[in-house]
Structures are given as structure tokens and as C-alpha cells.
C-alpha positions as a Markdown table, in Angstrom:
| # | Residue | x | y | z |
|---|---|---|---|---|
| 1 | Unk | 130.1 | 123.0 | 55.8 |
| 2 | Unk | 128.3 | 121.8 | 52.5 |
| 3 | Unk | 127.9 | 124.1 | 49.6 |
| 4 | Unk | 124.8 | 122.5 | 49.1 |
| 5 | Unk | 121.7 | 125.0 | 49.3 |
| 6 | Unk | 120.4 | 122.4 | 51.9 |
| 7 | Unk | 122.6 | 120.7 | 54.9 |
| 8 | Unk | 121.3 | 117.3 | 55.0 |
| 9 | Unk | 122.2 | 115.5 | 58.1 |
| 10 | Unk | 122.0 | 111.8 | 59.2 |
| 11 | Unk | 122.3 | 109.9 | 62.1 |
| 12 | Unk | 124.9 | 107.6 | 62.1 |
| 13 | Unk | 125.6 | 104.3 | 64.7 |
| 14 | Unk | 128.6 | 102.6 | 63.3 |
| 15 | Unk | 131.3 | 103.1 | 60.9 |
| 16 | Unk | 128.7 | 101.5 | 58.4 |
| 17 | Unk | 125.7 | 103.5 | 58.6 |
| 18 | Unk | 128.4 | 106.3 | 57.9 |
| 19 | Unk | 129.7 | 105.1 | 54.9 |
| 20 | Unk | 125.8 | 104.4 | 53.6 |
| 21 | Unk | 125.2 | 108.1 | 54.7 |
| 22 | Unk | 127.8 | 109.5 | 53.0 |
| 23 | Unk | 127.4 | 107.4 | 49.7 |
| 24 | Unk | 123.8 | 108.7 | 49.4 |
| 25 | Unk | 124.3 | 112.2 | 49.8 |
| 26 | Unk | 124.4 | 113.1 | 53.6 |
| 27 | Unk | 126.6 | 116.3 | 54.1 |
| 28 | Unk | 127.0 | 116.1 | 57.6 |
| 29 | Unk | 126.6 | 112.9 | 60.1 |
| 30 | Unk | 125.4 | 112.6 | 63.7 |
| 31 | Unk | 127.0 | 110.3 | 65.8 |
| 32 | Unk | 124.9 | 108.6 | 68.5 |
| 33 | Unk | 124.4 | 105.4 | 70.7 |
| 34 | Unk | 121.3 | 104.0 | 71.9 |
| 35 | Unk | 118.3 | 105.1 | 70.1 |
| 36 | Unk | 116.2 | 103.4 | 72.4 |
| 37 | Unk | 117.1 | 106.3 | 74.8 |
| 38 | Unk | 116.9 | 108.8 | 72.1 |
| 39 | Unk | 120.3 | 108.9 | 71.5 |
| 40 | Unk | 123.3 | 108.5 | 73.6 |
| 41 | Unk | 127.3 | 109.7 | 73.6 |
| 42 | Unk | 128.5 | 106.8 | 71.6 |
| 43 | Unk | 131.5 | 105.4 | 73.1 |
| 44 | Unk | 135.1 | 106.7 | 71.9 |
| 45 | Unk | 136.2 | 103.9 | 69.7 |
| 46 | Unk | 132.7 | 104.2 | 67.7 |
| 47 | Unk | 133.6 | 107.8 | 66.9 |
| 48 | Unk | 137.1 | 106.8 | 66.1 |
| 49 | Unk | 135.9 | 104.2 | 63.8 |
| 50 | Unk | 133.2 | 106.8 | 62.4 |
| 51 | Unk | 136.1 | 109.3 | 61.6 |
| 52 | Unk | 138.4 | 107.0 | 60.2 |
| 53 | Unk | 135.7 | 105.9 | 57.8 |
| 54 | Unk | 134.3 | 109.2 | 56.2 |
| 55 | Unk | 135.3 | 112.6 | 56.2 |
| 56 | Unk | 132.3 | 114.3 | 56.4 |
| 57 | Unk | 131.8 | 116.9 | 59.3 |
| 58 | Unk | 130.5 | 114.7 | 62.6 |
| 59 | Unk | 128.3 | 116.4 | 65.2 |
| 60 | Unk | 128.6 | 114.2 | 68.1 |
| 61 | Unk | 125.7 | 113.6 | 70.8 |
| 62 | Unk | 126.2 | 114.4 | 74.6 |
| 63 | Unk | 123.9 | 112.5 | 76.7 |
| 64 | Unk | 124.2 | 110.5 | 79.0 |
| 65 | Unk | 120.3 | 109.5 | 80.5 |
| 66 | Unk | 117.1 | 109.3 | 78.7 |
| 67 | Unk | 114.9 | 112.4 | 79.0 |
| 68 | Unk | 116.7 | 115.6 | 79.1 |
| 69 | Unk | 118.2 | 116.4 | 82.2 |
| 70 | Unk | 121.7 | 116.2 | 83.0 |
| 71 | Unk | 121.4 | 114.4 | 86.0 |
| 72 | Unk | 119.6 | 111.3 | 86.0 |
| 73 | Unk | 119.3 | 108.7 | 89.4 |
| 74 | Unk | 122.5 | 107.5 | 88.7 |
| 75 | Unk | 125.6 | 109.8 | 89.3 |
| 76 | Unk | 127.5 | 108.4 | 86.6 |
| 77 | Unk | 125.2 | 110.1 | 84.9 |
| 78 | Unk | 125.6 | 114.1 | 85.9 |
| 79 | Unk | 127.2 | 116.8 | 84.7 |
| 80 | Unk | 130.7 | 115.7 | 86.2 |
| 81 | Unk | 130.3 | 112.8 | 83.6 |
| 82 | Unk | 128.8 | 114.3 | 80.7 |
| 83 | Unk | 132.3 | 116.9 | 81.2 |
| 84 | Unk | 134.8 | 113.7 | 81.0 |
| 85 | Unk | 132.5 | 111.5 | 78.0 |
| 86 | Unk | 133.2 | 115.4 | 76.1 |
| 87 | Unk | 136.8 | 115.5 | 77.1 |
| 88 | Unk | 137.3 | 111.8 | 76.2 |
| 89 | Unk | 135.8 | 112.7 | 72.7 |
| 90 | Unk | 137.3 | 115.9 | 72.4 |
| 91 | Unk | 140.6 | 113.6 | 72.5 |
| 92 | Unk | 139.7 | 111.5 | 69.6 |
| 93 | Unk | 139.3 | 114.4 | 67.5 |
| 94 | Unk | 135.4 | 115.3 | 67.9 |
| 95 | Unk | 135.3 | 119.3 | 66.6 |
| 96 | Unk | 131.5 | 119.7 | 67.1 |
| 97 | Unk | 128.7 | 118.2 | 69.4 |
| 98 | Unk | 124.9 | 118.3 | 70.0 |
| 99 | Unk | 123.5 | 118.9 | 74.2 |
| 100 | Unk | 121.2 | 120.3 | 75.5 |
| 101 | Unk | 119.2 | 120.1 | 78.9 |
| 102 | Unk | 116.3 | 121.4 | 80.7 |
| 103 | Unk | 115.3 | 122.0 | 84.5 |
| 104 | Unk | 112.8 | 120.6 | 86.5 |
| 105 | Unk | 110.6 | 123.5 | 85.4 |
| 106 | Unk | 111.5 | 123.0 | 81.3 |
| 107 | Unk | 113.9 | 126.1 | 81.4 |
| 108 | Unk | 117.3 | 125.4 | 80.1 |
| 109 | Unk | 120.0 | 124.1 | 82.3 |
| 110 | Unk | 122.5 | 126.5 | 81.6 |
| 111 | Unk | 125.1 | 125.3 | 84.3 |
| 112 | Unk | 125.8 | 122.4 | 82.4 |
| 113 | Unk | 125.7 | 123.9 | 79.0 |
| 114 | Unk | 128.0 | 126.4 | 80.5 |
| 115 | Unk | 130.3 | 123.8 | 81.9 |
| 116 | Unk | 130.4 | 121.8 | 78.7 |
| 117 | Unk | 130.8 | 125.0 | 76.4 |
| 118 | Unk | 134.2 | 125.4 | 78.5 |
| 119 | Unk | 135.2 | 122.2 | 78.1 |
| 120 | Unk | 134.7 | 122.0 | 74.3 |
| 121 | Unk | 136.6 | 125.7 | 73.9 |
| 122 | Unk | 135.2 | 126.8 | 70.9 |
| 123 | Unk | 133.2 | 124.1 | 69.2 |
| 124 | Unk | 130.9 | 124.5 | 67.4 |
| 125 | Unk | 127.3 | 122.7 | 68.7 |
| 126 | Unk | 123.6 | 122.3 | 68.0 |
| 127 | Unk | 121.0 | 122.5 | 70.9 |
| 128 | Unk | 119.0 | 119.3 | 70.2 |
| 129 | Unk | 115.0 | 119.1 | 70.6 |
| 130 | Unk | 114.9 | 119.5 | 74.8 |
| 131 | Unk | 114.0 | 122.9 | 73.0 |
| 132 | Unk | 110.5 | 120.7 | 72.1 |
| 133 | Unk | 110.2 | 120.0 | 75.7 |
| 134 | Unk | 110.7 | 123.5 | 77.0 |
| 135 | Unk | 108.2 | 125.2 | 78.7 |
| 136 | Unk | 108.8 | 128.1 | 76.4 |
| 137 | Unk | 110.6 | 127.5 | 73.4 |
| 138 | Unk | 111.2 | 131.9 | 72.4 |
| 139 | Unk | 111.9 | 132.6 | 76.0 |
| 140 | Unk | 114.7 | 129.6 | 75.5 |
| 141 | Unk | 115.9 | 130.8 | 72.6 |
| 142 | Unk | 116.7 | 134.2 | 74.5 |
| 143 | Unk | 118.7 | 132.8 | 76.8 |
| 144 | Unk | 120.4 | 130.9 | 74.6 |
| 145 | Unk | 121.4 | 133.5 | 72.1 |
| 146 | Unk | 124.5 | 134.3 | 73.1 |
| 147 | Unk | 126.3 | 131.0 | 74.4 |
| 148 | Unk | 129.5 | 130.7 | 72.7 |
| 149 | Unk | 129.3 | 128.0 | 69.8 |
| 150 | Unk | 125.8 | 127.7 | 69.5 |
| 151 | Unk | 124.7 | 127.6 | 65.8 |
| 152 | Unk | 122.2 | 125.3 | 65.2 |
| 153 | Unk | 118.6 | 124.1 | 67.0 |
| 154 | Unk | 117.5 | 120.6 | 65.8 |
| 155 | Unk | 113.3 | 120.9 | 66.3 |
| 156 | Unk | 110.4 | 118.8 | 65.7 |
| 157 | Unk | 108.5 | 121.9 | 66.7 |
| 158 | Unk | 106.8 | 119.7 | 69.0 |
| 159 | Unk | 107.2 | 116.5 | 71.0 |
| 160 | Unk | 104.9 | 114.9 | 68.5 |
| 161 | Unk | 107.1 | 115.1 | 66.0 |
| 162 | Unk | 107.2 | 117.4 | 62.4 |
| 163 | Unk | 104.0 | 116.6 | 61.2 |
| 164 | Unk | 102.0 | 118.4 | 64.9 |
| 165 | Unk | 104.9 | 121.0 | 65.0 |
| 166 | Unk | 104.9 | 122.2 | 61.5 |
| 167 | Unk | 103.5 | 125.3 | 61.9 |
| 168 | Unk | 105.6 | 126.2 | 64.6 |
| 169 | Unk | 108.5 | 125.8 | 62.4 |
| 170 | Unk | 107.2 | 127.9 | 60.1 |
| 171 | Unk | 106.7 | 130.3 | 62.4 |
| 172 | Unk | 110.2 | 130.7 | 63.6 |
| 173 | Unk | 111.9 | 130.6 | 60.0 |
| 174 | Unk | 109.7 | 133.8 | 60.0 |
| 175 | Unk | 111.1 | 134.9 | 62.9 |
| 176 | Unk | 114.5 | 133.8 | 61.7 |
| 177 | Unk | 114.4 | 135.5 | 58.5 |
| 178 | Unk | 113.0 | 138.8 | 60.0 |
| 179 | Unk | 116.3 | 138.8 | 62.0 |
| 180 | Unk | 114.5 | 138.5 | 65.8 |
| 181 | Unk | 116.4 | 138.2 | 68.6 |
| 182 | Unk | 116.9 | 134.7 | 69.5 |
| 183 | Unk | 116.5 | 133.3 | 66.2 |
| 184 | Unk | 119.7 | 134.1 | 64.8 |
| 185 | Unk | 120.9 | 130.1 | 64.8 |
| 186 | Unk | 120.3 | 127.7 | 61.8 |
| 187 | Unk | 117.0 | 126.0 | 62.1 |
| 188 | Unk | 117.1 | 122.3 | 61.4 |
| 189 | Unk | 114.1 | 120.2 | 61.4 |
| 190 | Unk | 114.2 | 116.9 | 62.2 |
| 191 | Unk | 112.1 | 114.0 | 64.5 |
| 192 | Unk | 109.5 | 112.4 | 62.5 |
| 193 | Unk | 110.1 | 114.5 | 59.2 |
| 194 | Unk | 108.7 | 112.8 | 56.1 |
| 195 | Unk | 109.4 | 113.7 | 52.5 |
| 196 | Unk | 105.9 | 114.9 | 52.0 |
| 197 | Unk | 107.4 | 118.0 | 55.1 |
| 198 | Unk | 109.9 | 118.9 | 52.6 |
| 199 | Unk | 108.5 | 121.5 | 50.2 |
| 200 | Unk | 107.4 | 123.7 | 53.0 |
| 201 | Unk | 109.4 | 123.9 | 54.8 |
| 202 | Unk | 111.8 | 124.6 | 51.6 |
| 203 | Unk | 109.8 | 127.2 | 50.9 |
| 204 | Unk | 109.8 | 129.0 | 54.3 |
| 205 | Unk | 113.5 | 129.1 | 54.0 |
| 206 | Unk | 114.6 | 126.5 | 56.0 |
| 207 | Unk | 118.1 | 125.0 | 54.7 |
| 208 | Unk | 119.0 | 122.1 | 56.9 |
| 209 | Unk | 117.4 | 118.9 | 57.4 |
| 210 | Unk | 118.2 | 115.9 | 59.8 |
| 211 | Unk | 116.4 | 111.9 | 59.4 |
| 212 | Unk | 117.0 | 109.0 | 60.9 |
| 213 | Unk | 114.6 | 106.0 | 60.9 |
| 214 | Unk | 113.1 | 107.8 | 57.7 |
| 215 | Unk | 116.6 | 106.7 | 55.6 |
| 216 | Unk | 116.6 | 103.0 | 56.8 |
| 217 | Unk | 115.1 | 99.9 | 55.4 |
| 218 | Unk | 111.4 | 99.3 | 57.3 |
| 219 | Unk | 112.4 | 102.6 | 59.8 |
| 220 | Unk | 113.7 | 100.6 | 62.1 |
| 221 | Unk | 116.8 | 101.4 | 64.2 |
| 222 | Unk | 117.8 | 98.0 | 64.1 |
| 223 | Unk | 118.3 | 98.5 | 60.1 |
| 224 | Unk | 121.5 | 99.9 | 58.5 |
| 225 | Unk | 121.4 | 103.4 | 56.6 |
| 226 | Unk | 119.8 | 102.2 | 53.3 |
| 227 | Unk | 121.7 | 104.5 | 50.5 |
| 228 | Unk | 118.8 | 104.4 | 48.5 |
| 229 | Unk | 116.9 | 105.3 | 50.5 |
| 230 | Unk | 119.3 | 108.2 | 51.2 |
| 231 | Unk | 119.7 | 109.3 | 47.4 |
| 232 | Unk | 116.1 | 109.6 | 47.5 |
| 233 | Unk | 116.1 | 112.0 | 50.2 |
| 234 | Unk | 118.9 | 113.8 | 48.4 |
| 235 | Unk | 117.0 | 114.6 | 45.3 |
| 236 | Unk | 113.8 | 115.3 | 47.3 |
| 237 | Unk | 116.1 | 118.1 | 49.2 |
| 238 | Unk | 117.6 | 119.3 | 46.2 |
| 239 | Unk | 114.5 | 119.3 | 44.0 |
């Protein structure tokens, strides 16, 4: 963990969006595949690469569809699968992930988080932004409260992104800093942040950040982690 005031962390495709990531400031990397799905398990040998490379913590993504439910048409695709992608990972060394599904009615699946939370035996994990697609975000969070591992919900605070769901994020640092039940996790914003999100949400109390397009040249996936662009985001977070 960084002993930075604010975690800033960075999503990371290759060994050399790591390196960038880590050279500008990033305390904590997300590994993915895929962003035109959102983000995808990347395969073993990328996160093998990825550890080799850095040794920052990695939070690595379990996901096997676009959308967020476990199953998708394909059956290579289910919870069966999403169980041997975390075991296969778990083997190279991954120590922490990021999941997270709903229903068909936007409740959280919480067979499969079960299932994976028994694979991973004590890992530590963030519940991505399904919570932004739930059909009720506080009566997830209950539910959720108690699953071992869980310390972190990564939240736009709306599907739209930051910018709509700011005021819901404020909100539940509120909530978080009042000690309500449900809200005990870290809140990390990310999905569409900007640098001009920054100060409030540094002033509500919120002490951990995630980007991804926003530190690469144009904001492109198809760009590298710019570390510029990075040590700008740094100081902005530090400021």
C-alpha cells in the first residue's frame, strides 16, 4: 500500500504502459485486456510480464464478457471459467483482483463472487463499477459488506461517468466518513475522471483515484501510458 495521502491507480496493458505508470507516479497498477470490452482478464504471460517489470502492487481484472454478468452466450465464458482464468493467475503470482457481477435484475451476483472469493483464499479485491449499473447501489453495498477481501469499490457514481455521478460520490464519502453500514470499503473514483474532479472530491475525503485514457497521449487506448502525462496527474493529486 502507498504511503501516499492519495492511492493513485492506473490501468496498465503491457509490461510498457507499466513501466510508464510507475515512472510517473502510479502507486498501484490495474491489469487488464481489452478495453474495447471494458476490460478483460489479461492473459497469464501479460501479468507475468507486468510483474516481472515493476514491483508496484497489481490488481488484476476478472472478466471474461462485456457487460457485467458472469455468464455471457458463450459458456467459455461462465463462472466455471472466470474460477480457472483466477486460478491460472493466482499461479503466476496475482495477490489481488478486481470482479464484480450483477443479475438480470442489477442485484449483485453473489454466487460467483462467492465462488471466486474461495478460489482466491484471502485476496484482497476491489468491486469494479457493475456497482454503477446496479439497481441500487446502498442496498449493494449491504450485501456486500461483509464478503471476505473486499476493500475497495471503483465508482464513476454513474454509468455516465464522474462528471454526472459526482454528487453521488460525494454523497457516499459522507456516508463513509460517518461510519454507515455498507460504506466501510475505500472509495475510488474512477471512469471519465478529469483533473478539474480532483479538488472535490479531495476535499470530501476521498483518497484513491484510478485513470486510464485520461494518462495517455490523445486518450486513446491505442496509445501507451504517457509519463507525463502521469507526473501531471501526480502533482494534481498531491497538490
Amino acid at each position: 500500500m502507498s504511503e501516499r495521502a492519495v492511492l493513485l491507480e492506473v490501468i496498465a496493458l503491457d509490461a510498457a504502459d507499466a513501466v510508464a505508470a510507475r515512472n510517473g507516479g502510479a502507486d498501484r497498477l490495474e491489469i487488464v485486456a481489452d478495453m474495447a470490452a471494458d476490460g478483460l482478464s489479461p492473459s497469464r504471460e501479460t501479468f507475468a510480464r507486468i510483474r516481472a517489470a515493476v514491483d508496484l502492487p497489481l490488481r488484476v481484472m476478472l472478466r471474461r464478457t462485456d457487460g457485467f454478468a458472469a455468464d455471457g452466450p458463450d459458456p467459455r465464458h461462465g463462472a466455471d471459467a472466470l474460477v480457472r482464468v483466477a486460478r491460472g493467475l493466482r499461479a503466476e503470482g496475482a495477490e489481488e483482483f478486481v470482479f464484480g457481477f450483477l443479475d438480470a435484475d442489477g442485484t449483485p451476483d453473489l454466487v460467483t463472487a462467492e465462488r471466486l472469493i474461495a478460489e482466491l483464499d484471502g485476496c484482497r479485491w476491489t468491486f469494479h463499477r457493475a456497482i454503477d449499473h446496479a439497481a441500487d447501489r446502498a442496498a449493494l453495498r449491504r450485501s456486500l459488506a461483509d464478503l471476505p477481501g473486499l476493500d475497495t469499490y471503483l465508482t464513476a457514481g454513474s454509468p455516465a461517468g464522474v462528471g454526472t455521478g459526482l454528487p453521488t460520490l460525494l454523497a457516499e464519502a459522507a456516508a463513509g466518513a460517518r461510519g454507515e453500514p455498507g460504506y466501510g470499503q475505500r472509495l475510488m473514483v474512477g471512469g471519465g475522471l478529469r483533473l478539474g474532479h480532483v479538488a472535490a472530491l479531495r476535499a470530501a475525503g476521498v483518497d484513491a483515484l484510478h485513470v486510464g485514457g485520461a494518462v495517455r497521449v490523445g486518450g486513446g487506448w491505442e496509445a501507451g501510458v504517457d509519463a507525463g502525462a502521469m507526473r501531471e496527474w501526480r502533482a494534481a493529486v498531491d497538490a
